[in-house]
N, C-alpha and C positions, 0 to 999 in steps of 0.2 A: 207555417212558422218560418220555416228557412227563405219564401221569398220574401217576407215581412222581412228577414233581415236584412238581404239584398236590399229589397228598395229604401231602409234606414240608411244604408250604408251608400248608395248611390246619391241620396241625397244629402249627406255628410260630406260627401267628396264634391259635389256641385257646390255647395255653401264654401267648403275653402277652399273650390276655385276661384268665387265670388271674390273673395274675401283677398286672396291674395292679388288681385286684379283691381284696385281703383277704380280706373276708366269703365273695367266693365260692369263694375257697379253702379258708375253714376249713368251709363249710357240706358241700363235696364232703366234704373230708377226714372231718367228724363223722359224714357220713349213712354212710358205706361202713363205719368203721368199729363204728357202730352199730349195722348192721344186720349184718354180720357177726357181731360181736358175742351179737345176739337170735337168730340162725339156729343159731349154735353151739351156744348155751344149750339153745335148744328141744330143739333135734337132740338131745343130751347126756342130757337127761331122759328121752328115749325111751328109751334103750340103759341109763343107768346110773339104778339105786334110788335117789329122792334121801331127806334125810335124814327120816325119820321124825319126830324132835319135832317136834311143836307150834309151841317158842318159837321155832324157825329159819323161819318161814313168816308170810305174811301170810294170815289166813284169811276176811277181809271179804266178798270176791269171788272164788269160788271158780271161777265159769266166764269170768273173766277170764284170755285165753292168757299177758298178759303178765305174771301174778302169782311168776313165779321171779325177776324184778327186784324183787321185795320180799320181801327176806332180811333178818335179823338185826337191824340197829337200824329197816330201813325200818318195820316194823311200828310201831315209837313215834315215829316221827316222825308216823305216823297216826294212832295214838294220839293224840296230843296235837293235831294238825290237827280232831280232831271233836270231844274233851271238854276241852280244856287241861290244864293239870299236876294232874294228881291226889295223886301221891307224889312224897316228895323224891326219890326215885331216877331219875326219870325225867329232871332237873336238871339233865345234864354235856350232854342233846338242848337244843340251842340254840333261841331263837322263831323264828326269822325264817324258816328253812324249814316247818315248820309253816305259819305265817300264809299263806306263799306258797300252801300245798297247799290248804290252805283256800279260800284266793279264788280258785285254781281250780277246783276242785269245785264251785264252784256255777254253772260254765259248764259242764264236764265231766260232774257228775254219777256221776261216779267217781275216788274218792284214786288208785287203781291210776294212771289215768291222768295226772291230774294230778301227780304226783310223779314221773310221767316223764317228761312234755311240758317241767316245770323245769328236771329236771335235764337235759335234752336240749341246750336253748334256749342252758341256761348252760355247756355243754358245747362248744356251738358259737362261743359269747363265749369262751372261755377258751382256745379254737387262735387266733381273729382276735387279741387282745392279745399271746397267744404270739408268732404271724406279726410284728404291730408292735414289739413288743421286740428279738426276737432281727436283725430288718431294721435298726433302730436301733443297737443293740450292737454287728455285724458288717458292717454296710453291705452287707447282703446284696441283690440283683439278680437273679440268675438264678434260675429258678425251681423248677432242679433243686438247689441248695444248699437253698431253703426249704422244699424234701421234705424232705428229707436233715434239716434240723435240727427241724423240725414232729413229723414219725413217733419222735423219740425222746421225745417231748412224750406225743402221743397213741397211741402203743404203751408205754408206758410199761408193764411189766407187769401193776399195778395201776389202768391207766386205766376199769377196768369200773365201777370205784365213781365215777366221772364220768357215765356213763351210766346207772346205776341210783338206786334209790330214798336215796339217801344225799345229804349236802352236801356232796361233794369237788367235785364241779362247782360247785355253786351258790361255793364256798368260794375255785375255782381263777379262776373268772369276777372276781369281786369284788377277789381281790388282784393279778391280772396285768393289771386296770384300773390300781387303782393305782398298781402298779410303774413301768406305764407313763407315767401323769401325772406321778410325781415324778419320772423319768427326762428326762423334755420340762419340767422345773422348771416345772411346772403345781401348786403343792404344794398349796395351800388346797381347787385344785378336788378334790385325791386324797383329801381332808377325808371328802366324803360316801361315795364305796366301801365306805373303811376304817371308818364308822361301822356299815353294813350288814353288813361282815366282822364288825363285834365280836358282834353278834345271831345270829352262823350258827355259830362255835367258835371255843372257846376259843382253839385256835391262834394268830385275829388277833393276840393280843399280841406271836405273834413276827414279823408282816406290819409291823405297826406300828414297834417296834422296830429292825428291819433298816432299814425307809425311814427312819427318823431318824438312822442311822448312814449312810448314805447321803448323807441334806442334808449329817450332819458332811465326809463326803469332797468335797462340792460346795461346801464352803466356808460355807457359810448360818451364819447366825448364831443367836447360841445360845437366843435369846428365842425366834429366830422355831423353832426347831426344837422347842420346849417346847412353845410353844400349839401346833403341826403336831398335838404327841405327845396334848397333852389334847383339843385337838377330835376328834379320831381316835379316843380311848379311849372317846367318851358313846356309843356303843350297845352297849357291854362294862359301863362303869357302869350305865346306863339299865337292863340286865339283873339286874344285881346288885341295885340296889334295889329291882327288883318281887319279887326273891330273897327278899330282907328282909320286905316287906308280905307275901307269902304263907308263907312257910316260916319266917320269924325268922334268916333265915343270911345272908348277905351271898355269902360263897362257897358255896352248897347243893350248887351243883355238881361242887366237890370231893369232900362228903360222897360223893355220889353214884358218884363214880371206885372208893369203896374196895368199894360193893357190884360193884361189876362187876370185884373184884379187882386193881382197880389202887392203885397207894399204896405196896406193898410189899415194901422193900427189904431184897434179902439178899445175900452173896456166892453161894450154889446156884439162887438167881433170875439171877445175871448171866452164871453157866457155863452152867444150862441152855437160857439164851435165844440166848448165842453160838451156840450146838448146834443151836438149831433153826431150821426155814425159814425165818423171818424175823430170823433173824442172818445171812442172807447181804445183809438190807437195811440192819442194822448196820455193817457193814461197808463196806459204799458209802457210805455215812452219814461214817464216817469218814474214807475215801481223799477224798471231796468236801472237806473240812471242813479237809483238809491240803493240798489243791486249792489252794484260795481263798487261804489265808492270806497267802500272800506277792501274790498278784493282785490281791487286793480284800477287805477286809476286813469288809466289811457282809456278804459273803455267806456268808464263812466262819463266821462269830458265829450267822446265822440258820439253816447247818446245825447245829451245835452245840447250839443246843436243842431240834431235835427229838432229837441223842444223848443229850441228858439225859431225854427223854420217857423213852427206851428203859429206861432204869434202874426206872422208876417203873410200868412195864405188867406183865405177871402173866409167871409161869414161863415162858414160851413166846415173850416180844416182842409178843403179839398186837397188832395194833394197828398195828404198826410199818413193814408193807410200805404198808397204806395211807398211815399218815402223811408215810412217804417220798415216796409221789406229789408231796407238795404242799413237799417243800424243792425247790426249782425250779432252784435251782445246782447239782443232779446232773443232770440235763440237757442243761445249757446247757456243762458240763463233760464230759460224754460228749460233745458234737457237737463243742466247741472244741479236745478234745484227739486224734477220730476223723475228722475232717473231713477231713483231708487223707490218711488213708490208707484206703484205697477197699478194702482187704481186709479189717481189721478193723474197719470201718466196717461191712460185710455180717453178720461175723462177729457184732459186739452187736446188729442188729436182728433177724436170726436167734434168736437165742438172747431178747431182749426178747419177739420174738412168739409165740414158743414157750412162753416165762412166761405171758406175759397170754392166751394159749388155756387155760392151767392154771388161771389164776384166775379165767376168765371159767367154766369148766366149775364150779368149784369154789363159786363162787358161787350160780352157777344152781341148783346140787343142793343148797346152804341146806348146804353145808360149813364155809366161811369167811365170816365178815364182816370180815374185812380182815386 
């Protein structure tokens, strides 16, 4: 009986160390799920053929174990980490991960690595900002609530592309910093993130945007929410005119969407994409987006552009399950409206980690990039 109590009480005191700790929260959370994650994958390859092409692989470092985390775009983001832009197609990949790979590599000594040391790092920033948000948001305490709301965060089905060779980490780190500044009306200091965001995708514009409807709900006023908007936009411009100096385009990186089939609107583009696996992310896209509206309207507006992404990606939505990762109000709307009921609450992470074991596999085997 007595050491029953002890170990209750040992683990009482571990939990609000947990608890009082952030970082060490999100560091547990990202190593377990990351390594999970990598065990999966590996496991996966051994049992199932992965894909044959070529372009689906990274083939630099061939006796690198962890080369199945460099799928799809990874390869050009390395690409461009060791020669810079060579075609305009390469152009819709952002600088600023690149650059990162780069000055790692020269510690590292290998892209493979370094491209996943980043996105690692920035994986782990992006559950700690997660953690201070949703804490702030919901006055959250207990440390079984900030399970409970974190795992819908980082089970997210498509959270693999946070741990792999991609920017949705680097992407998810940079804007749940700033969420968080301009939530704590820290606005000028959210300045520098969102400048970083606009060098990593395209996206920022609608990170940007959202927090400036956001100061409108905080009342700010209307100058100050301008200059917010234009200090925020110079590493989105800063890009565009190096656009200009190398390629002649301003927006090259649009060019660049339609070689990878996107751009292309039709009504048999918007049945076929309902229809397929990544219209089940349209669809929460949606329910989110009618979510919001009467709650909060900054967040409602900012899922809404990623439903307009969806119109504009190829026959399929491709694109779309990732891009979902990163509207952050499906999340934060799946915990707010499941929180309190403990069965259905089991019932969507259940089924969430059951997704993201499919896309983790799916990915590893150089099937999907997102």
């Amino acid at each position: 009986m007595t050491s029953n109590i002890k170990l209750n009480k040992t683990i009482n005191n571990l939990a609000k160390l947990i608890q009082s700790y952030d970082l060490l929260l999100a560091i547990i959370i990202a190593v377990l799920i990351t390594v999970i994650g990598l065990v999966l994958g590996f496991e996966n390859n051994k049992v199932v053929p992965v894909n044959p092409a070529s372009t689906a692989h990274y083939l630099g470092e061939p006796n690198n174990i962890l080369k199945f985390m460099v799928n799809w775009d990874g390869p050009n983001y390395i690409s461009i980490a060791k020669n810079g832009y060579q075609s305009i197609i390469q152009t819709n990949f952002f600088p600023l991960y690149p650059l990162l790979i780069r000055a790692f590599n020269t510690v590292l000594h290998s892209y493979i690595n370094a491209s996943l040391i980043i996105s690692f790092l920035s994986f782990i920033g992006a559950i700690y900002f997660y953690i201070k948000i949703i804490k702030k948001r919901y006055s959250l305490k207990n440390i079984h609530e900030i399970i409970k709301a974190v795992l819908l965060f980082a089970l997210f089905p498509t959270s693999v592309f946070m741990f792999s060779a991609y920017t949705e980490g680097l992407f998810a780190f940079l804007a749940l910093v700033s969420i968080y500044l301009v939530l704590s009306n820290k606005f000028f200091l959210a300045c520098l993130p969102l400048i970083l965001l606009g060098m990593t995708h395209v996206n920022a514009s609608f990170v940007i945007a959202m927090l400036m409807i956001i100061m409108y709900e905080k009342r700010q006023p209307i100058y100050k929410i301008l200059i917010f908007g234009a200090i925020s936009g110079l590493g989105f411009i800063g890009y565009m005119v190096y656009l200009k100096n190398r390629f002649g385009n301003y927006l090259a990186f649009l060019s660049a969407q339609k070689h990878h089939s996107w751009l292309n609107l039709s009504l048999s583009h918007l049945f076929n994409g309902v229809l397929s696996r990544d219209g089940l992310f349209f669809i929460l896209l949606v329910i989110t987006f009618l979510y919001w509206w009467k709650k909060q309207k900054s967040f409602s507006i900012y899922t809404l552009f990623y439903i307009i992404v969806a119109f504009f990606t190829n026959n399929s939505f491709s694109g779309l399950a990732r891009y979902s990762l990163m509207a952050f109000p499906i999340e934060l709307m799946l915990y707010e409206y499941f929180k309190d009921k403990k069965t259905s609450y089991l019932i969507v992470i259940i089924i969430s980690t059951i997704l993201w074991a499919y896309f983790v596999m799916q990915y590893a085997g150089g099937y999907t990039g997102g």
